[in-house]
VOBA-1610 file (N, C-alpha, C; in pm, whole numbers, padded with zeros to 5 digits, always signed):
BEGIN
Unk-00081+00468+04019Unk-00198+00454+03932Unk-00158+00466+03784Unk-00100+00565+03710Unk-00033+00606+03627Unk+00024+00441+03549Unk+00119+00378+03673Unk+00209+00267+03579Unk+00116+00146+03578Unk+00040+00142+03649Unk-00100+00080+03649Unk-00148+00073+03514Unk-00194+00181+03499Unk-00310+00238+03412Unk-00211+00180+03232Unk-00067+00214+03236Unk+00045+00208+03127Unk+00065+00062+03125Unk+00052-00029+03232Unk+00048-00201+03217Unk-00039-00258+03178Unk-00169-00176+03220Unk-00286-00229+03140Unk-00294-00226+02990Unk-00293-00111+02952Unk-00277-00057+02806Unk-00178-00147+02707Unk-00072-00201+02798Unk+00011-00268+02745Unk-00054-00357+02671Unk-00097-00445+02787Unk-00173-00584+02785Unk-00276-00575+02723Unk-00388-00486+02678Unk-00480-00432+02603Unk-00448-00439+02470Unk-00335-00379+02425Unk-00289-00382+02297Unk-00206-00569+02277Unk-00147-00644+02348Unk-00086-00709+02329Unk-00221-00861+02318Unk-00333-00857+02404Unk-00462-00925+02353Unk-00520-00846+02205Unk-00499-00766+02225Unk-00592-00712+02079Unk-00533-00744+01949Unk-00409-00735+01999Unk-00314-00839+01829Unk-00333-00957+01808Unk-00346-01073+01965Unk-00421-01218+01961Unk-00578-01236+01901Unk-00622-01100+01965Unk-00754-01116+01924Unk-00791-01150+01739Unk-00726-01041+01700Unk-00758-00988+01614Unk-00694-01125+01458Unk-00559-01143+01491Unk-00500-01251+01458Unk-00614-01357+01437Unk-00679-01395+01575Unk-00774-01535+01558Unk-00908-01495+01505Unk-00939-01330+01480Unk-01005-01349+01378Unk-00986-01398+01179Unk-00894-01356+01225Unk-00818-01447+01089Unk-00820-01321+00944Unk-00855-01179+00976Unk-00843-01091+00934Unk-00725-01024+00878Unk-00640-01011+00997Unk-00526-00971+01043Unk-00462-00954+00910Unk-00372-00867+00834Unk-00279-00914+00758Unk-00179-01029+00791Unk-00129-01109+00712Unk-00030-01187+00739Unk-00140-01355+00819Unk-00306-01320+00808Unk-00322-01411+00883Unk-00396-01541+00734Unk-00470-01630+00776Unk-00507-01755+00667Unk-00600-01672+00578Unk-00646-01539+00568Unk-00710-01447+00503Unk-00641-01471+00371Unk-00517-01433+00333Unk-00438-01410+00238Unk-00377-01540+00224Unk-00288-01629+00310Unk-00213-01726+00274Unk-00285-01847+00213Unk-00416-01829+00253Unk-00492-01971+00154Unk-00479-01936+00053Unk-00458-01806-00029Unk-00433-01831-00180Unk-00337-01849-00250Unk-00271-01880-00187Unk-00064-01867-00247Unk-00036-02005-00206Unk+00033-02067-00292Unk+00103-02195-00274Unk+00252-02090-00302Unk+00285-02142-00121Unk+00344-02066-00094Unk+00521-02103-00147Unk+00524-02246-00119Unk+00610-02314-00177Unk+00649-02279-00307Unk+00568-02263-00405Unk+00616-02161-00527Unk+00676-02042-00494Unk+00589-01948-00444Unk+00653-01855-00375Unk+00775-01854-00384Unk+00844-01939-00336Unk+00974-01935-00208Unk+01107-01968-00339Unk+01039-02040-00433Unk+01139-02134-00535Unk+01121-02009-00666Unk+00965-01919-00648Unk+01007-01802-00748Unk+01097-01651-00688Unk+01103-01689-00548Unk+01177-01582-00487Unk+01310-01568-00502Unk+01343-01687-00515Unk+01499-01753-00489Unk+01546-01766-00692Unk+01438-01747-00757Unk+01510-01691-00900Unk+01464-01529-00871Unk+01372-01442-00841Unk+01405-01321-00876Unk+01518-01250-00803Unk+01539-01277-00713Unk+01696-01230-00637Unk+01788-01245-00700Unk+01803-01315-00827Unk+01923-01355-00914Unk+01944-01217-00946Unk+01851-01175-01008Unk+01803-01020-01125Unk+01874-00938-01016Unk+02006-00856-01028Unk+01995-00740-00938Unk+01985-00594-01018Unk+02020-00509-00911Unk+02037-00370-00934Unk+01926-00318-00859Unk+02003-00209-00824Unk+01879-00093-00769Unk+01851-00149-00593Unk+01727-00071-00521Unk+01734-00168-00394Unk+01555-00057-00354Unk+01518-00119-00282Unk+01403-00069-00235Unk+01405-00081-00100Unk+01376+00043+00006Unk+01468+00115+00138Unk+01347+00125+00233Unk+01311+00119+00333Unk+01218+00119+00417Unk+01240+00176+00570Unk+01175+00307+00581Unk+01214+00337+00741Unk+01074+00360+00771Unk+01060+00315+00902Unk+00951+00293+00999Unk+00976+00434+01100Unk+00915+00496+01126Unk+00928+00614+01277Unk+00741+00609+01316Unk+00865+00553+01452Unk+00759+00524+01573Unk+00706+00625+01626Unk+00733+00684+01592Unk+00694+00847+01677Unk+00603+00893+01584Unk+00557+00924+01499Unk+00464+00949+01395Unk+00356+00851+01345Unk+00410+00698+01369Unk+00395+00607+01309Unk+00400+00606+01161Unk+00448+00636+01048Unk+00413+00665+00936Unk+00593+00624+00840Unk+00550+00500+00789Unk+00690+00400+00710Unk+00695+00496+00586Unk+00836+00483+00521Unk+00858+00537+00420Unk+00884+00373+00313Unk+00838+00369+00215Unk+00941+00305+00122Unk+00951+00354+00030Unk+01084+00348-00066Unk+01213+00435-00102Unk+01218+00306-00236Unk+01172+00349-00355Unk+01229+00259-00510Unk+01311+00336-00552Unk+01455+00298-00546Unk+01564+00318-00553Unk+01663+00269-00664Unk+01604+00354-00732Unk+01715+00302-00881Unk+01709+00397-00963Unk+01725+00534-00965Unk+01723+00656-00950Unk+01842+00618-01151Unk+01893+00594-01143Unk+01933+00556-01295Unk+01882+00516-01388Unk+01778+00429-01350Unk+01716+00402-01447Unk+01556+00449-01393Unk+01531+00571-01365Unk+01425+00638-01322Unk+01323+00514-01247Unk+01394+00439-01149Unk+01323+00369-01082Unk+01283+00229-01107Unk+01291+00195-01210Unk+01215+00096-01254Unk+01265-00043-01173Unk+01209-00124-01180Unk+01219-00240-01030Unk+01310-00408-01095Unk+01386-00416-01056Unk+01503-00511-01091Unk+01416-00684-00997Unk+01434-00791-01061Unk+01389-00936-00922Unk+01431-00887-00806Unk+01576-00836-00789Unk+01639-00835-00641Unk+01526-00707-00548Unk+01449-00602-00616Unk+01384-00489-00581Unk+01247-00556-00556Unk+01165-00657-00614Unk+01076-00704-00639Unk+01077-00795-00478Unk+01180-00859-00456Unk+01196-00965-00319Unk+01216-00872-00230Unk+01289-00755-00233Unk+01314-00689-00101Unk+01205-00630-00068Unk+01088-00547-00181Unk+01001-00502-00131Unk+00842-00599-00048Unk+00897-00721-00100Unk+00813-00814-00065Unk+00837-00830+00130Unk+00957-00808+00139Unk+01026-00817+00263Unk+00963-00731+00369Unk+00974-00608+00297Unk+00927-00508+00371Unk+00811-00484+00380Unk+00713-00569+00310Unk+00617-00551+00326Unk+00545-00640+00470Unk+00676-00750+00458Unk+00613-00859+00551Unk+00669-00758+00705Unk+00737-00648+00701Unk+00798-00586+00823Unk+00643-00541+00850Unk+00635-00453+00751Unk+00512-00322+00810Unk+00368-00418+00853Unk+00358-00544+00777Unk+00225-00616+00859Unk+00237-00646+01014Unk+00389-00649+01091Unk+00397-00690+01231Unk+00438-00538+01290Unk+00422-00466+01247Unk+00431-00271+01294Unk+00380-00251+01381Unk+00360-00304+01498Unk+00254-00241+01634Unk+00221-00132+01599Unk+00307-00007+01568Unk+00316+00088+01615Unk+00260+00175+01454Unk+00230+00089+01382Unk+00226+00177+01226Unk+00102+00213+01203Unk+00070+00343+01173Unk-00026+00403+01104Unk-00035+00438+00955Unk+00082+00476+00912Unk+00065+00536+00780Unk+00181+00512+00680Unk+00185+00469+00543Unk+00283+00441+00474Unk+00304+00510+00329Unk+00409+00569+00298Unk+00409+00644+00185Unk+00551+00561+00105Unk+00454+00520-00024Unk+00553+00459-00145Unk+00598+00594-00222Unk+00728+00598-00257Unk+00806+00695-00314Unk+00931+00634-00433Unk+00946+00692-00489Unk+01058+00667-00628Unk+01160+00797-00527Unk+01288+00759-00565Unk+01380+00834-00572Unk+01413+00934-00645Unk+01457+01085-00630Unk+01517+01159-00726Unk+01409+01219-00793Unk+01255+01247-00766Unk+01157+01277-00840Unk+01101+01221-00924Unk+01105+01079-00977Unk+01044+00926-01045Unk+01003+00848-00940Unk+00858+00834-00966Unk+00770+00736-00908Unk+00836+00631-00926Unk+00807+00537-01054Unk+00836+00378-01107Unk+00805+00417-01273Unk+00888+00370-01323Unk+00871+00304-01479Unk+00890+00222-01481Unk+00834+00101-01411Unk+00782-00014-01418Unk+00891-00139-01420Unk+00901-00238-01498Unk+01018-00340-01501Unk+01136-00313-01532Unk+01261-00280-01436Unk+01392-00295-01570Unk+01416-00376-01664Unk+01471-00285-01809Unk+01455-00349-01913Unk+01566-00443-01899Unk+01635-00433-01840Unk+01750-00565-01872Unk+01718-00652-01775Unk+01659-00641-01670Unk+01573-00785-01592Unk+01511-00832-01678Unk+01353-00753-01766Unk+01279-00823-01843Unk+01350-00877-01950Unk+01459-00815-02039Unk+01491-00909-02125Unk+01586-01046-02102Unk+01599-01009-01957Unk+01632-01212-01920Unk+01530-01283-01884Unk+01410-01251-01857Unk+01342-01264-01759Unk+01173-01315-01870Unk+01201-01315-01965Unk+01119-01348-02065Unk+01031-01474-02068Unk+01144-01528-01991Unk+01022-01725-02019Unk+00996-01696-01856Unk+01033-01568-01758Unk+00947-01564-01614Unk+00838-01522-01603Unk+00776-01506-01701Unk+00634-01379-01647Unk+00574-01434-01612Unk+00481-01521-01590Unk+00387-01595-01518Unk+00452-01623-01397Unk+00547-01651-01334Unk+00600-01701-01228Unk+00594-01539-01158Unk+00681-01410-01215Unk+00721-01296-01186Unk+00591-01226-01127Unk+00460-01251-01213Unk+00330-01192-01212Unk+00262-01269-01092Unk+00284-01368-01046Unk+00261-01454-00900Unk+00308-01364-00820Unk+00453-01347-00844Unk+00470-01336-00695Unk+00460-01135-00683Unk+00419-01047-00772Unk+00387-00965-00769Unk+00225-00938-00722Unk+00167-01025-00751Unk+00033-01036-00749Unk+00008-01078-00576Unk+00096-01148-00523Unk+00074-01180-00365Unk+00145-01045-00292Unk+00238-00995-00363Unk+00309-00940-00294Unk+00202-00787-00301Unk+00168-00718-00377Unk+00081-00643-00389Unk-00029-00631-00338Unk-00111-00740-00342Unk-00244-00764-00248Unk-00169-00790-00121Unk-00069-00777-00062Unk-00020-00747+00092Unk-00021-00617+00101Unk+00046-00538-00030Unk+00042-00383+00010Unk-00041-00329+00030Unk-00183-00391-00091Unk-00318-00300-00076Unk-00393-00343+00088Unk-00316-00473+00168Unk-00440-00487+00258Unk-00375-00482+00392Unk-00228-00393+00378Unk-00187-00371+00522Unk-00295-00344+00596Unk-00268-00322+00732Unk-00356-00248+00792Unk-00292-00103+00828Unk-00243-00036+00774Unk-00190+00113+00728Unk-00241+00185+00589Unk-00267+00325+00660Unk-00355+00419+00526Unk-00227+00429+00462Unk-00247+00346+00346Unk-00091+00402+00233Unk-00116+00455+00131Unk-00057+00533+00066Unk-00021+00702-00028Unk+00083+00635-00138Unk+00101+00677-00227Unk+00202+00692-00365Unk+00163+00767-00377Unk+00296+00820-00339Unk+00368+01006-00419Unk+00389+00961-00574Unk+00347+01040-00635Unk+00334+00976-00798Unk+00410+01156-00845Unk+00534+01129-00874Unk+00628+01233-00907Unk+00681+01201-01032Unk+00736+01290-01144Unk+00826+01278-01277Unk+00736+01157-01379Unk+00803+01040-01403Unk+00748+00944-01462Unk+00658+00817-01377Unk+00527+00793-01375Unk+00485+00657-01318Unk+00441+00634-01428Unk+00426+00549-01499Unk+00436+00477-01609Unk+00440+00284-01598Unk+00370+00264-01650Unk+00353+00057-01744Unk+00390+00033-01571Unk+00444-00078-01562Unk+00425-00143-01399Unk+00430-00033-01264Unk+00484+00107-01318Unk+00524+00215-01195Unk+00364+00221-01161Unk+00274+00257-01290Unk+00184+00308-01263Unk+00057+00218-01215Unk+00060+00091-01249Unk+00025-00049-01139Unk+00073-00060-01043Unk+00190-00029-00991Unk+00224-00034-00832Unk+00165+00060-00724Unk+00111+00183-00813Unk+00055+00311-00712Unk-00069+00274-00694Unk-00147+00163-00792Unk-00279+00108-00761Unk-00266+00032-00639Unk-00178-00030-00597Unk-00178-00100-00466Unk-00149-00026-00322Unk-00191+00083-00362Unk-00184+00206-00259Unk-00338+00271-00229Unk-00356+00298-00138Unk-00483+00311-00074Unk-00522+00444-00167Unk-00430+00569-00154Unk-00485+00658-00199Unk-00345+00693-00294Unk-00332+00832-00415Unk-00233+00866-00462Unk-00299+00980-00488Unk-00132+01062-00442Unk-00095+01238-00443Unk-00015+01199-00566Unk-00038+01368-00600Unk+00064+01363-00732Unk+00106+01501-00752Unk+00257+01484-00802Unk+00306+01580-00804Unk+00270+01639-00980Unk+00236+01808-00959Unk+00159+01887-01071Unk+00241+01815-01202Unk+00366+01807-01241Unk+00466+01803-01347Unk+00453+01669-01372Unk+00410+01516-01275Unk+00406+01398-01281Unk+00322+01340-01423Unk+00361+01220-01495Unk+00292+01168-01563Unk+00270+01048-01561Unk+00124+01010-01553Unk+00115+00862-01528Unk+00014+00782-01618Unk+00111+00674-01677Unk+00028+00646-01780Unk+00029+00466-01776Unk-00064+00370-01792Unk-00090+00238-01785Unk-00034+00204-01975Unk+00071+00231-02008Unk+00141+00186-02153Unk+00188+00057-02167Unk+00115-00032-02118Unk+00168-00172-02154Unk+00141-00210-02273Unk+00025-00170-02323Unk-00025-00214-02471Unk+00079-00157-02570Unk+00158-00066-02528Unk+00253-00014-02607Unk+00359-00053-02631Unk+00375-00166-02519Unk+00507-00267-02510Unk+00495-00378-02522Unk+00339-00428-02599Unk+00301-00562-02662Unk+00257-00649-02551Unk+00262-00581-02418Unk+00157-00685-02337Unk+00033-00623-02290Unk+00019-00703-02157Unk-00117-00661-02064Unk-00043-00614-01924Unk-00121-00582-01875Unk-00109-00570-01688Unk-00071-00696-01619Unk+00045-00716-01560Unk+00120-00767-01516Unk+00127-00836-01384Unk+00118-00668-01335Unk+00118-00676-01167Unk-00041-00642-01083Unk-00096-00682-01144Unk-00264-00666-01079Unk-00372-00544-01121Unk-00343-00480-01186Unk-00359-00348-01203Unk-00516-00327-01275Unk-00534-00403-01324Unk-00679-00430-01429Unk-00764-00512-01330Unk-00724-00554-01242Unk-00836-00633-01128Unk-00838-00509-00999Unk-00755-00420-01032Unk-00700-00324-00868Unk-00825-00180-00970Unk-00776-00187-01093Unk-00882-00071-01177Unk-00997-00048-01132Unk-01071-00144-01225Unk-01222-00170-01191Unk-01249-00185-01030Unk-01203-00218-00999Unk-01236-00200-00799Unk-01226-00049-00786Unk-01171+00006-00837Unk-01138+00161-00790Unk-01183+00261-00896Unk-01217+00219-01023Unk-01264+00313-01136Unk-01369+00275-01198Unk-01415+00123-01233Unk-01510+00076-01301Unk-01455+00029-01424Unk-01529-00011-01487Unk-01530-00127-01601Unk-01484-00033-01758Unk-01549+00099-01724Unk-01555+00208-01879Unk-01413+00268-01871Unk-01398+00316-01760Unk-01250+00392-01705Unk-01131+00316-01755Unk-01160+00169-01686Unk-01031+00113-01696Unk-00979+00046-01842Unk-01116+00027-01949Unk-01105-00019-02054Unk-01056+00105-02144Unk-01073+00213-02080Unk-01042+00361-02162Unk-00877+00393-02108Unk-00845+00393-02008Unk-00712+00388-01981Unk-00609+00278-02007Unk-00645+00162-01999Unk-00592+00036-02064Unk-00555-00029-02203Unk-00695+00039-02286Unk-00691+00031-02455Unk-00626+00166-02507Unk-00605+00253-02396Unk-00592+00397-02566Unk-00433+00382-02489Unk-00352+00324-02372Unk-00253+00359-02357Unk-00196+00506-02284Unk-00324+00577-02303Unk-00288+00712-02258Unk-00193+00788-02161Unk-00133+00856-02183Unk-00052+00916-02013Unk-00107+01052-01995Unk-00139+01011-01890Unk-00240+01152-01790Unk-00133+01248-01714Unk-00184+01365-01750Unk-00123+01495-01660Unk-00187+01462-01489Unk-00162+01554-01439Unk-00201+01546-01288Unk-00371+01615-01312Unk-00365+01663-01357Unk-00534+01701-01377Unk-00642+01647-01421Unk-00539+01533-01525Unk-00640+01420-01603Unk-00672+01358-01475Unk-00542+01256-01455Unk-00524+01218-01341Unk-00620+01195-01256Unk-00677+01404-01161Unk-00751+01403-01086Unk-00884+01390-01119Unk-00934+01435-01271Unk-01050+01425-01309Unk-01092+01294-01320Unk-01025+01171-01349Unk-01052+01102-01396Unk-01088+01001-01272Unk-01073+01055-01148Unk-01058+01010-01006Unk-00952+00861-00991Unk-00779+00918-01012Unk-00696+00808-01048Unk-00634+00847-00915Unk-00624+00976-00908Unk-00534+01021-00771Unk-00653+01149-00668Unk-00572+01137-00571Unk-00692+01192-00456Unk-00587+01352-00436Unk-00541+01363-00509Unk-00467+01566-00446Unk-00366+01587-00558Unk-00335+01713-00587Unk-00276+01775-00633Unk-00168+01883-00572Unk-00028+01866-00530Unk+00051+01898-00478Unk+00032+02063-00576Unk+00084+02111-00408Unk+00128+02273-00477Unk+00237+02288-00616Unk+00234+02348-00695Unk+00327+02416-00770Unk+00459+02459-00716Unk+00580+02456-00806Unk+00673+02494-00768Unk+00755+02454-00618Unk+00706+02322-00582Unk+00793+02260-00470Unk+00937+02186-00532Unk+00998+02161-00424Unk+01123+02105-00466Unk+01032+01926-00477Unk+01152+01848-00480Unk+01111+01688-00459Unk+01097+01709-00332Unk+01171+01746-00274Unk+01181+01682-00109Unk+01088+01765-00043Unk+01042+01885-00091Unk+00927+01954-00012Unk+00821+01873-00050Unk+00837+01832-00175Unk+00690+01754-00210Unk+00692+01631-00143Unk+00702+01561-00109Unk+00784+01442-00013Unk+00696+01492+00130Unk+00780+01616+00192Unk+00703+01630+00322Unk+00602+01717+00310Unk+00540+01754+00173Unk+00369+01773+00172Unk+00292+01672+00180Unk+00349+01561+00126Unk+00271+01466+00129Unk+00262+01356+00278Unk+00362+01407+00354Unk+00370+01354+00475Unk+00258+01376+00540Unk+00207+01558+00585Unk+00172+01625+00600Unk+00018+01603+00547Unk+00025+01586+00462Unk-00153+01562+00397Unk-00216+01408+00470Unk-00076+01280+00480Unk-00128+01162+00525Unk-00158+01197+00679Unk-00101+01199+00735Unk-00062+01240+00857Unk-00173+01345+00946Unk-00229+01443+00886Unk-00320+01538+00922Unk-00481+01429+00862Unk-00476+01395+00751Unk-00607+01311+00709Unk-00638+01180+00767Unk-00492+01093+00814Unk-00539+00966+00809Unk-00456+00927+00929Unk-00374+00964+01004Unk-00289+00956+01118Unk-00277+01022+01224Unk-00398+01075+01289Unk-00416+01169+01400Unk-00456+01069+01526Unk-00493+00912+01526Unk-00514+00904+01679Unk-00483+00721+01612Unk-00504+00664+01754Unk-00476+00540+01755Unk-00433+00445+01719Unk-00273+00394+01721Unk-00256+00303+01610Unk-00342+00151+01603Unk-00391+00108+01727Unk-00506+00028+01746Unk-00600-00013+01663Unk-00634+00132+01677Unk-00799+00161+01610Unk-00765+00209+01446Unk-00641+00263+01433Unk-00651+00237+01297Unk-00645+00159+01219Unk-00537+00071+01273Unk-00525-00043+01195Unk-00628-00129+01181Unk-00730-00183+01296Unk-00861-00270+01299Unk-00945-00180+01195Unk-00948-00028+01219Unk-01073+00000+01100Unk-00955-00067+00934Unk-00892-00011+00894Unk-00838-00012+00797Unk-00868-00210+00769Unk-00781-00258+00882Unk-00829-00441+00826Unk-00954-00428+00825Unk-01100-00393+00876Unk-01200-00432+00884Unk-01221-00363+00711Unk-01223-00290+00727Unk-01235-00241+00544Unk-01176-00383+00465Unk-01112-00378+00479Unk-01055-00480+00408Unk-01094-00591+00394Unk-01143-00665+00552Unk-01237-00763+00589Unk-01382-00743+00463Unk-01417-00621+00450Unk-01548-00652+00415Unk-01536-00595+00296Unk-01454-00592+00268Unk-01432-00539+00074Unk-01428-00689+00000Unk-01330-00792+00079Unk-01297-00875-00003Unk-01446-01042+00071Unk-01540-00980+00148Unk-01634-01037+00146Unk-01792-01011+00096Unk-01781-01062+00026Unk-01931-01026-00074Unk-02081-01020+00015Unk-02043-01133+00121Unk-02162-01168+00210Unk-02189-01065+00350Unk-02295-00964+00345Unk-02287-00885+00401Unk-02314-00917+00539Unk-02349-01014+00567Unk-02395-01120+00718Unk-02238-01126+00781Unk-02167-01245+00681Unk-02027-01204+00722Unk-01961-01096+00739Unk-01961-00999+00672Unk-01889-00887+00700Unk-01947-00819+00882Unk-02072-00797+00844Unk-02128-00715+00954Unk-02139-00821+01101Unk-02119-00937+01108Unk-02065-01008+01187Unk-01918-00959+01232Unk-01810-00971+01128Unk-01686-00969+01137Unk-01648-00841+01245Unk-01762-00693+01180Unk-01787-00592+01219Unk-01794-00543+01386Unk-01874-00612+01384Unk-01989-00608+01524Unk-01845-00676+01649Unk-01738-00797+01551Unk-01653-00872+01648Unk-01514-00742+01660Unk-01485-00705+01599Unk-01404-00543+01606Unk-01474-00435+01702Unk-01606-00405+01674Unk-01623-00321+01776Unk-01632-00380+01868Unk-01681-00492+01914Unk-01710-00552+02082Unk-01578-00565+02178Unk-01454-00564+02082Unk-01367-00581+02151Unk-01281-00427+02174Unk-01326-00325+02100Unk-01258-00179+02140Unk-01360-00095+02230Unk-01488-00150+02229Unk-01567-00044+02316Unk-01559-00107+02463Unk-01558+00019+02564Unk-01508+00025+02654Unk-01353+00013+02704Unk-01273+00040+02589Unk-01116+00004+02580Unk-01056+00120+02652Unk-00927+00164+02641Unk-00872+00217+02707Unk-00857+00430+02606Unk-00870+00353+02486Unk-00910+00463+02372Unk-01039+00541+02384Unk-01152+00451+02394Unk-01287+00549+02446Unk-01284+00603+02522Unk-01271+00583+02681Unk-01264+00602+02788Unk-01183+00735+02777Unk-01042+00720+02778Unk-00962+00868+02749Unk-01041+00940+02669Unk-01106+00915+02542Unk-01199+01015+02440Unk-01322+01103+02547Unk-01387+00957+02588Unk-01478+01022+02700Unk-01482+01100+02803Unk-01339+01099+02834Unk-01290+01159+02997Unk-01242+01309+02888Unk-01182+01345+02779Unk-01112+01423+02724Unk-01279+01520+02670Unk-01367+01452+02641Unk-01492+01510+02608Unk-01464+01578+02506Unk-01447+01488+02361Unk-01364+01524+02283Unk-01476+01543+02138Unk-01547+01487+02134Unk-01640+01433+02043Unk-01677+01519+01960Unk-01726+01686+02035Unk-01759+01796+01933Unk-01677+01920+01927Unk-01545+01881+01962Unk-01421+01969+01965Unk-01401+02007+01814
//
């Protein structure tokens, strides 16, 4: 009965990825790719790989479900090289086919979030920005619409593009000593990597024109007041304790049951954030739950009589 019961489940989960796919929701499904001419894509990918240095690192554990990625350029306090820009694009396309993924935490190396572009990429890279800002802009709206609750640990400096990349993160912890500041105006441009369209979705129209025009860099308290980040790490941790506090906070808040069911709620959010029409959405809705109730997840909930535990 047992290997029974473990073949079914199989097959349960292995329709529910078809299912879900032909709703067209799915990350990775015609949701996202109708807006990318992708063919650009591919011909701006194949110049930012020129740009190297640095590398951006990705481990998946199945057992937790919960991916790490690792901006790795710890010399130049992080900041993201073309070759860092394509790999993380890579990895992003890993964690959308993750059966098994629940939760993802973006991290800087060495106690630095991101300070944003390396300066010696950008100063070759000068007649790329429009091409560079494409493929950041697709690659980002993949991060914000995995179907995984994802976190930026926002540690030491997040700063000008560091501090636009933690916007493409569902929620952000921050470490007490961290500073994070949107200083592009200080470096004679604008927002780059999505960050002024990712704002106002998440702060409003007054917030983001107040953080955007004065340049400001926020302590962790501004930060929290200003509702930019969702926690405030204890005092006096090392990096790496702060690292697995923040494991610990995703993991206990947003990674306690189903990778199934998390991922469908998390796409369905997503589904109905980026649809205005509430018919559609609550359609889209109604086609997510019809296909988990009576699943193999309730049933155990029901038999476990779990509901007011």
């Amino acid at each position: 009965m047992e290997i029974l019961l473990l073949y079914l489940h199989r097959i349960t989960k292995m329709v529910s990825r078809l299912f879900i796919n032909a709703l067209g929701w799915w990350p990775g499904s015609r949701l996202l790719s109708t807006q990318v001419n992708h063919q650009n894509l591919l011909a701006i990918r194949n110049e930012l790989v020129k740009f190297e240095g640095g590398s951006v690192d990705l481990e998946m554990d199945d057992n937790t479900g919960i991916a790490t990625i690792l901006i790795n350029n710890p010399a130049k306090r992080n900041s993201l090289s073309g070759k860092m820009m394509v790999e993380m694009a890579d990895h992003i396309t890993q964690l959308e086919k993750w059966s098994k993924g629940k939760g993802l935490i973006l991290v800087g190396k060495d106690g630095h979030f991101c300070s944003g572009g390396d300066l010696a990429f950008v100063k070759q890279a000068l007649h790329f920005g429009e091409e560079m800002a494409a493929f950041q802009h697709h690659t980002l709206t993949r991060l914000l619409n995995l179907p995984l609750v994802s976190v930026a640990l926002l540690q030491g400096h997040t700063l000008g593009g560091g501090a636009e990349l933690s916007t493409a993160c569902d929620f952000r912890v921050v470490s007490p000593t961290a500073r994070v500041g949107f200083v592009q105006a200080k470096m004679g441009v604008t927002t780059g990597w999505g960050a002024t369209t990712r704002l106002v979705h998440l702060l409003g129209r007054k917030k983001t024109l107040d953080l955007l025009c004065s340049a400001r860099v926020l302590s962790a308290d501004d930060a929290l007041r200003m509702g930019l980040v969702e926690h405030i790490l204890p005092h006096s941790l090392t990096v790496t304790q702060e690292m697995a506090e923040c494991t610990s906070w995703l993991a206990s808040n947003y990674c306690q049951f189903d990778a199934d069911i998390l991922q469908a709620t998390k796409s369905s959010v997503v589904f109905s954030d980026l649809h205005a029409d509430i018919y559609t959405s609550l359609s889209n809705e109604r086609q997510v739950f019809k296909h988990f109730w009576g699943g193999p997840a309730q049933k155990a909930a029901l038999a476990a009589k779990i509901k007011h535990k």
